[in-house]
N, C-alpha and C positions, 0 to 999 in steps of 0.2 A: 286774716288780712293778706291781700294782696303787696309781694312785693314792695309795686310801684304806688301801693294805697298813701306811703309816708312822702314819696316825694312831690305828689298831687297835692297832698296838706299842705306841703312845705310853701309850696310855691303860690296856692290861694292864701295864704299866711303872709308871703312876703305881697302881696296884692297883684296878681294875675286875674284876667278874667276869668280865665278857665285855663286849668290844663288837663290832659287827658292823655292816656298809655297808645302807645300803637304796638304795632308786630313792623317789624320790615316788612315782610311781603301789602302792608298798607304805605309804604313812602312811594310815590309815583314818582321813576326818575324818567328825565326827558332831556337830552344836549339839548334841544330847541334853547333852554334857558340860557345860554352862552350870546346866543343873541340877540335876545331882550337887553343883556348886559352891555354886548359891544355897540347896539344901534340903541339902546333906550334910556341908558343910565347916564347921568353927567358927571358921575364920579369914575367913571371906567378910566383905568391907568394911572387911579390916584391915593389908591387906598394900597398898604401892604394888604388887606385880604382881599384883592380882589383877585379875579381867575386872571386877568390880565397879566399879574406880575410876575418876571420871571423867576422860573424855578416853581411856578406851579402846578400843581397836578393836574392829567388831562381829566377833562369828566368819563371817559372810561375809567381811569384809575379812580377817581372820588367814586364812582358807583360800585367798586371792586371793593375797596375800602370800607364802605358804609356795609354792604351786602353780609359783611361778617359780621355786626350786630345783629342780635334778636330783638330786640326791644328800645322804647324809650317813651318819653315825655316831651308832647307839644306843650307851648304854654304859650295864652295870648294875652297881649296887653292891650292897650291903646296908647302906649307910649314907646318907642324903640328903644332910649335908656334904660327902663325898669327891663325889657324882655333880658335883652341883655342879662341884667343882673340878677336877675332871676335863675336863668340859664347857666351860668357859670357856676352860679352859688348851689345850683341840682348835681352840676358835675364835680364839683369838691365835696361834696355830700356822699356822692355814690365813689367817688374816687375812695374815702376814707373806710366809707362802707366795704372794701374790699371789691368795689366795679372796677378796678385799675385803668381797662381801658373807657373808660367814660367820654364822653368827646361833647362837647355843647355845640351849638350854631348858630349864627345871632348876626345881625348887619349891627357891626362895628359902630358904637357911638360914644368909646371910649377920651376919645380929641375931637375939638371945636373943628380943627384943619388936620387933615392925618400927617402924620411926617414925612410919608413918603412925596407929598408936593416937591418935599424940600430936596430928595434923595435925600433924607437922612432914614437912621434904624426906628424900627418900630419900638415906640416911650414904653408897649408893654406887650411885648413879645409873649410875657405866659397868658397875659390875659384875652387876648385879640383872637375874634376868629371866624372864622367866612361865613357869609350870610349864608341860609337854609338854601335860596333860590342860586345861591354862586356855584355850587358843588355838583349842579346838577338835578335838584329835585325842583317840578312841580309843585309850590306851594300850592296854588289855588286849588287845584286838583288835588292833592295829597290834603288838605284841610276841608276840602270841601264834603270828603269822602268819609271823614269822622265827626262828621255833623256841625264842622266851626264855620262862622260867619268870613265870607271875605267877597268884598267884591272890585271891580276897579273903579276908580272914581272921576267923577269929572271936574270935581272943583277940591283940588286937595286939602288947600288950606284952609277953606272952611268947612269939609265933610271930616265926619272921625274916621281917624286910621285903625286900622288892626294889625301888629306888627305879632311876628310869630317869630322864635326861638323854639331849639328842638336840642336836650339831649339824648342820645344815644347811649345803650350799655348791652351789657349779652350777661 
C-alpha cells in the first residue's frame, strides 16, 4: 500500500469526490493567479488568507515554499466547507503521522464574514489557510492535468461547483 493510499480513504470516507496523490513537479505554478485575485475576486483585501494582506508571502516565496514538498493529496468536493474540512482534517492526519510539515490549502469558509472586515484577528488562526489558487498555483491546469473535472462557469448559482483543496507533505 501506497503511502498516500490511507489518506485517499480518508478523505473519500469523509465524503470527497475524489481525491488523488500528486508529485510536485505536477502543481503548475503561475503569478498570473495574483490577478485573477486582484481584478476578479470580490473578496480581495477582506479575508486574512488572502495574498492581499499585509505580511504576506510574495508568490515567488509561496512557490519556494511549496517546491520543498514532494507530494500530496487534491481532494474535490462540490461544496467549499466540506473541501476545507477534509483538507485540514488530512493535515492533522499526516501531521500526527509524523509529516510534521504537512501544510493543507483550501479558500477559507471557516466565517459567514471573515474578521478581518472588521480589522479584527483571525476567530481561528491555526485553522485558516490560503486558497490553492491564492499562493500561486494554477488550479485549472494543475487539476486538469490529473484527469479532475473543472471548468468555468457561466451561471454559478445554478451550475455545480467543484471546489479543490490540496494538502502537501514530503
Amino acid at each position: 500500500m501506497q503511502l498516500y493510499d490511507k489518506y485517499i480513504k480518508r478523505a473519500l470516507k469523509m465524503g470527497a469526490s475524489d481525491a488523488v496523490p500528486f508529485k510536485i513537479a505536477d502543481i503548475c505554478f503561475d503569478s498570473r493567479t495574483l490577478l485573477k485575485c486582484m481584478y476578479g475576486c470580490e473578496d480581495w483585501g477582506k479575508n486574512h488568507t488572502c495574498p492581499s494582506r499585509a505580511g504576506s508571502p510574495s508568490m515567488a516565496e509561496y512557490r519556494e515554499m511549496f517546491s520543498r514538498y514532494s507530494w500530496g493529496i487534491i481532494v474535490h468536493t462540490h461544496d467549499k466547507a466540506l473541501s476545507q474540512k477534509i483538507s485540514f482534517a488530512l493535515e492533522g492526519e499526516m501531521f500526527a503521522d509524523g509529516l510534521y510539515f504537512a501544510f493543507s490549502l483550501s479558500d477559507c469558509s471557516l466565517c459567514k464574514t471573515c474578521a478581518a472586515v472588521n480589522n479584527e484577528d483571525c476567530r481561528f488562526k491555526k485553522m485558516a489557510r490560503p486558497a490553492f489558487h491564492s499562493v500561486g498555483i494554477d488550479v485549472f491546469k494543475t487539476v486538469k492535468n490529473l484527469g479532475l473535472p473543472l471548468n468555468t462557469l457561466i451561471d454559478p448559482e445554478n451550475q455545480e461547483q467543484n471546489w479543490y483543496s490540496a494538502v502537501f507533505a514530503e
